[in-house]
Structures are given as C-alpha cells and as structure tokens.
C-alpha positions as CSV (number, residue, x, y, z in Angstrom):
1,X,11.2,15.8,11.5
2,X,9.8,12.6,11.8
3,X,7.7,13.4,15.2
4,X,6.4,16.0,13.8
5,X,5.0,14.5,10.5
6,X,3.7,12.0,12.8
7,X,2.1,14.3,14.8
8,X,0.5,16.0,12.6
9,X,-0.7,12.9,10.5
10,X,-2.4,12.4,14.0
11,X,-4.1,15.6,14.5
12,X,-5.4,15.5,10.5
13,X,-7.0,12.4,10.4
14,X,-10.9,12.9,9.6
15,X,-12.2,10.6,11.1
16,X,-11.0,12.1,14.3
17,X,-11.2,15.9,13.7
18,X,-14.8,16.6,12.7
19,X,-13.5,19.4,10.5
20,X,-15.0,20.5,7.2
21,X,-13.7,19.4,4.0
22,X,-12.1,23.3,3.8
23,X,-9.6,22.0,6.5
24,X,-8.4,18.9,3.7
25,X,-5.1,17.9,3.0
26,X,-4.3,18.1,-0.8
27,X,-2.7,14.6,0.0
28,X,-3.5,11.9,2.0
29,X,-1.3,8.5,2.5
30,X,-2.2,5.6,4.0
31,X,0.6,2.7,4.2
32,X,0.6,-0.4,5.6
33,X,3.5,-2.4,7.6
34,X,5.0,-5.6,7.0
35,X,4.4,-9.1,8.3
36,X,5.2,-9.0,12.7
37,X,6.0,-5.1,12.2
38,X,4.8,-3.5,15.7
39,X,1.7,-0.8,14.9
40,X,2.6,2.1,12.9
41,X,4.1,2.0,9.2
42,X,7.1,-0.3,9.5
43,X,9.0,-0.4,6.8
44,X,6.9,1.9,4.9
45,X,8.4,4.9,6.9
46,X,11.0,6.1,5.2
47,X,8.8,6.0,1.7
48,X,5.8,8.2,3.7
49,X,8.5,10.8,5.2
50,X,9.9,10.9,1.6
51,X,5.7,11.9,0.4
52,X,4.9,14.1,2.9
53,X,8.2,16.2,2.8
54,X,7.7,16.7,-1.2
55,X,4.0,18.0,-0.2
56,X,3.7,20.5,2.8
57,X,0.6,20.1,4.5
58,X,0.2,16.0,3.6
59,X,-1.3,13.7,6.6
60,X,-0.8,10.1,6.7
61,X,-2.2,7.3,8.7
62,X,-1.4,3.8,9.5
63,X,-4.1,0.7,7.9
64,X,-4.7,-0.8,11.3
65,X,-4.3,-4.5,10.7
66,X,-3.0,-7.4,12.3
67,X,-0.1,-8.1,10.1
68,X,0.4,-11.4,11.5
69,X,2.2,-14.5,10.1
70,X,2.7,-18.3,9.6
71,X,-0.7,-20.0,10.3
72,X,-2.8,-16.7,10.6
73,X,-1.5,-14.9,7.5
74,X,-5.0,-15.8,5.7
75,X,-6.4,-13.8,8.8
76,X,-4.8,-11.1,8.8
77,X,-4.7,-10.7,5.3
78,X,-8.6,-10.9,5.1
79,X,-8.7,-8.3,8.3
80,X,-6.0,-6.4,6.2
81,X,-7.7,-6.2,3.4
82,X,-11.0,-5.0,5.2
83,X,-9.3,-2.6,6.8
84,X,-7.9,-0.8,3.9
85,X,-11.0,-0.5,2.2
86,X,-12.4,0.8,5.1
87,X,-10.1,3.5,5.8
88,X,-9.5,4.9,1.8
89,X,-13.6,5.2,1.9
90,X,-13.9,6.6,5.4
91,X,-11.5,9.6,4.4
92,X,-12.9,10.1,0.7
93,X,-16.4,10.6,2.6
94,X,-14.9,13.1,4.8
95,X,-12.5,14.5,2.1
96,X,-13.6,13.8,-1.2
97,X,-10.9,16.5,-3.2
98,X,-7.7,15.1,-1.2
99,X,-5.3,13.4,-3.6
100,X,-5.1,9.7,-2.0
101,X,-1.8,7.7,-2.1
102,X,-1.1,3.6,-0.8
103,X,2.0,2.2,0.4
104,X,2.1,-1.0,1.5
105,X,5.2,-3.0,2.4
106,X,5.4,-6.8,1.8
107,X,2.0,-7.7,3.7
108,X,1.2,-4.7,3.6
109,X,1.7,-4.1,-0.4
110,X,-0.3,-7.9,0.1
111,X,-3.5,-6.1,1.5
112,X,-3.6,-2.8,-0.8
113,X,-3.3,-5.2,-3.9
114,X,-6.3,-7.5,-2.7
115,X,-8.5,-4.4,-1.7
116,X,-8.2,-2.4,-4.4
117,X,-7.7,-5.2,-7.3
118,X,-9.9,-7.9,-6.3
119,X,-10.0,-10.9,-8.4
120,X,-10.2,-13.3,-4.9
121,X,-7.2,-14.8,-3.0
122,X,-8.0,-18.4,-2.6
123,X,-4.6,-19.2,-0.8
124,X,-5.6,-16.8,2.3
125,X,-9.4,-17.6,1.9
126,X,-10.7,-14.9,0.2
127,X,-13.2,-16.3,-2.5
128,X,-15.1,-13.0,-3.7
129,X,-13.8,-11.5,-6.5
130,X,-15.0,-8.3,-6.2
131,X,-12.7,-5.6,-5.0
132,X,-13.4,-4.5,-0.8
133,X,-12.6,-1.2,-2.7
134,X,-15.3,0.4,-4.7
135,X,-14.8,1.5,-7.9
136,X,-16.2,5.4,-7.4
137,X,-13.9,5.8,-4.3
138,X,-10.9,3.8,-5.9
139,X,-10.8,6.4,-8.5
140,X,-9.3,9.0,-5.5
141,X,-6.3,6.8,-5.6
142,X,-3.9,8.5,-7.6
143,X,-0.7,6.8,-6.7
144,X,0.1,3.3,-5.1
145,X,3.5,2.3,-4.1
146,X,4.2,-2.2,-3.2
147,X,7.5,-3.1,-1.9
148,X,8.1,-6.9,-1.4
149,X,4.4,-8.0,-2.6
150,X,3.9,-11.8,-1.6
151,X,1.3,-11.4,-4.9
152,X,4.2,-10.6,-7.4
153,X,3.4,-12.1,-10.6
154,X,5.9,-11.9,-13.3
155,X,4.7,-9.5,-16.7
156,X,2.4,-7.3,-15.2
157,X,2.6,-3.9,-16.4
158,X,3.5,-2.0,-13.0
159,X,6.6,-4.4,-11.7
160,X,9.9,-2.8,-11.2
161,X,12.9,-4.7,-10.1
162,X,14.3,-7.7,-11.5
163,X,12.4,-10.3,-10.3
164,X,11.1,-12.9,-13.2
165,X,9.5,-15.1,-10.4
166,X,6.5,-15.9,-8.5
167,X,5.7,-14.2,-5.3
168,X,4.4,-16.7,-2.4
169,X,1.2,-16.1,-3.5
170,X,1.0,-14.7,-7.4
171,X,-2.0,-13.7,-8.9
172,X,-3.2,-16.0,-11.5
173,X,-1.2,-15.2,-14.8
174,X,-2.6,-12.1,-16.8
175,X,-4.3,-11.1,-14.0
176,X,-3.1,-7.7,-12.9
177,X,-4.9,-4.5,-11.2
178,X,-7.5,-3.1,-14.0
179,X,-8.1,0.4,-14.1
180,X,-5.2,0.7,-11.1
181,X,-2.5,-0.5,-13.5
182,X,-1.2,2.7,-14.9
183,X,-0.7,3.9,-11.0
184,X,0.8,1.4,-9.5
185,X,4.6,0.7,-8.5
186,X,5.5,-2.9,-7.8
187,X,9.4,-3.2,-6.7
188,X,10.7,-6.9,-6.3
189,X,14.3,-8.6,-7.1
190,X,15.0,-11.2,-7.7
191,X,16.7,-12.4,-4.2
192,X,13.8,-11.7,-2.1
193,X,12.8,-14.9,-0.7
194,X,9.0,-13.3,-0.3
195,X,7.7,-11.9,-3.2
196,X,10.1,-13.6,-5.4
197,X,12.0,-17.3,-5.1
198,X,16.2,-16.0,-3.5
199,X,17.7,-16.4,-0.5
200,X,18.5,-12.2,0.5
201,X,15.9,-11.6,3.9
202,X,18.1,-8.5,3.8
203,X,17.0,-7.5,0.7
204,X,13.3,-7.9,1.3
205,X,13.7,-5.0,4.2
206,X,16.2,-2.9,1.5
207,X,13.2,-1.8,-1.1
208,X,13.1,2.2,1.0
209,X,16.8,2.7,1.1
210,X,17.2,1.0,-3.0
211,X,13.9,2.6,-4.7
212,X,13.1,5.3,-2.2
213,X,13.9,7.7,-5.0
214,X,12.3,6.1,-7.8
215,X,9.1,5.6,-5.7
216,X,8.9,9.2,-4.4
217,X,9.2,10.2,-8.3
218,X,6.6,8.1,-9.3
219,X,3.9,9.7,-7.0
220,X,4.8,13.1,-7.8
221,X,4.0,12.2,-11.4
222,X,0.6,11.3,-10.5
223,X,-0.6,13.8,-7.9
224,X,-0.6,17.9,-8.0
C-alpha cells in the first residue's frame, strides 16, 4: 500500500503535472524527515500513510532539504526552512482549494515551526523575524503535526507529551506559533534527549508508533 501512495503522491504533485486546479487533491501533505534521514519522509512515514489512507485521493510530497547535522544544522535548517515555504506556496498557486497538512519530524518539525511561525532562530542564524511563510498562503494550512521538535518550549498551547523541558533550541518563552496555534500538534516526553533534556534516543524515533493515533485524529478534526 505504501508504493502505491508513494506513487501516486508522485504522479500528483503540481508542480510536475501541469493539470488544472479541477484535477486537485482535497488534501495535500507535505512532511519533512529527520536529522541524517536519506531523502523521502523518514520518520514521518508512518504518520503520512496514516493521512492519506483516512482521505482517498490525498498526495503527499517530501520538503526537499538537507537535513544535515552537527556543524551544518544552522544550514540546513535555513535551507530547510526555505524550502518549506517554498513548496506550501508553490502548490497553493497551483491548487488554491486543496486542504494543506505539515508533518515534520525532529528537524523536520524544526523547519515547519521556523517557516510558518517566524519570530527568527538566532542559534541556527536566522535573524529575520518574519515568517518564510506568508500569511495569505499560511491560512491553507489546516493541520500541522511536530514530532521531536528541537524548538520545544515548555507551556505553549499546542504541546502534547510530557515533556516540561527545553528543546535544544526553544523558542524564547511565550513565544509560540500565532495564528497557527490552534492547529498545531507538538508531541515530546520527557526522555527525549532532542527536543527535551533524557537520555531515551529510542524514544525520539517512537513518536509514529506512540501518538500515531492521536495525531491522525487531530487532522481529521481540522480538514473535510
């Protein structure tokens, strides 16, 4: 079943096709991997075969970043970042009535947060606080799923899990997603030595198989 989502994510992608806007998906997700995850979705897999099963018809694509580490995690989170915001606008041009969904996965939860919040990330060199994301095509977002954020901050309105720490790099207290806040989905315990302060790597890759559920219900609260 997999393969053929995957196909088919590949033959619906609009920037590709040249199709009218009749030929739309009704749902759209675009999910981004984790930190030295080969290209594709990583980790974010299971939670996109979970979307597009509960929707006949939904495509998905992969941000294409390089999800790199250590001494060129600013980089790739800037790229990242970049990236995101250029894919959610290309395909609201091309198909402004699709219903659009983000899943990111530890970096990848990282870039979403950065492009569509804003608000600068001074730790990986990104000074502007305006969001990479504009506001008019932001509002085609309807559902946003972070497993593992490095940006965890303890209060804000969206976290699930039972962290009560600091990811590797919070936002500043208070400062949470704006107008996004009521769509978002932020899972992180407290073990996770990423976007928390434990010990558990295992944990960090566990957020699919543990919240999977809860993450899939979430969306289909928010889109039709």
């Amino acid at each position: 079943m997999w393969s053929k989502l995957l196909l088919t994510a590949s033959l619906f992608t609009p920037s590709n096709s040249g199709r009218s806007t009749s030929h739309c998906p009704n749902v759209h997700v675009l999910a981004a991997r984790e930190t030295f995850a080969p290209a594709g979705l990583g980790n974010a897999t299971k939670v996109v075969d979970m979307i597009c099963n509960s929707h006949p018809g939904a495509t998905f694509e992969a941000i294409d970043y390089p999800a790199m580490g250590h001494e060129c995690n600013p980089y790739s989170v800037q790229k990242g970042a970049q990236a995101v915001a250029d894919q959610v606008t290309r395909f609201v041009n091309d198909c402004p009535d699709t219903q659009i969904v983000l899943v990111g996965y530890s970096q990848g939860a990282h870039i979403i947060d950065d492009a569509m919040c804003g608000g600068g990330d001074p730790h990986m060199g990104i000074a502007d606080p305006v969001a990479p994301v504009p506001r008019d095509v932001g509002a085609h977002v309807k559902a946003m799923i972070w497993m593992g954020s490095p940006r965890h901050t303890p209060g804000a309105p969206y976290n699930v899990g039972s962290s009560q720490s600091n990811g590797f790099d919070p936002r500043p207290k208070g400062q949470t997603c704006g107008p996004y806040n009521g769509i978002i989905q932020s899972y992180c315990d407290q073990n996770d030595p990423y976007c928390s302060n434990g010990h558990d790597e295992d944990l960090h890759f566990a957020y699919a198989r543990i919240y999977g559920d809860d993450a899939l219900e979430f969306v289909n609260s928010k889109v039709d």
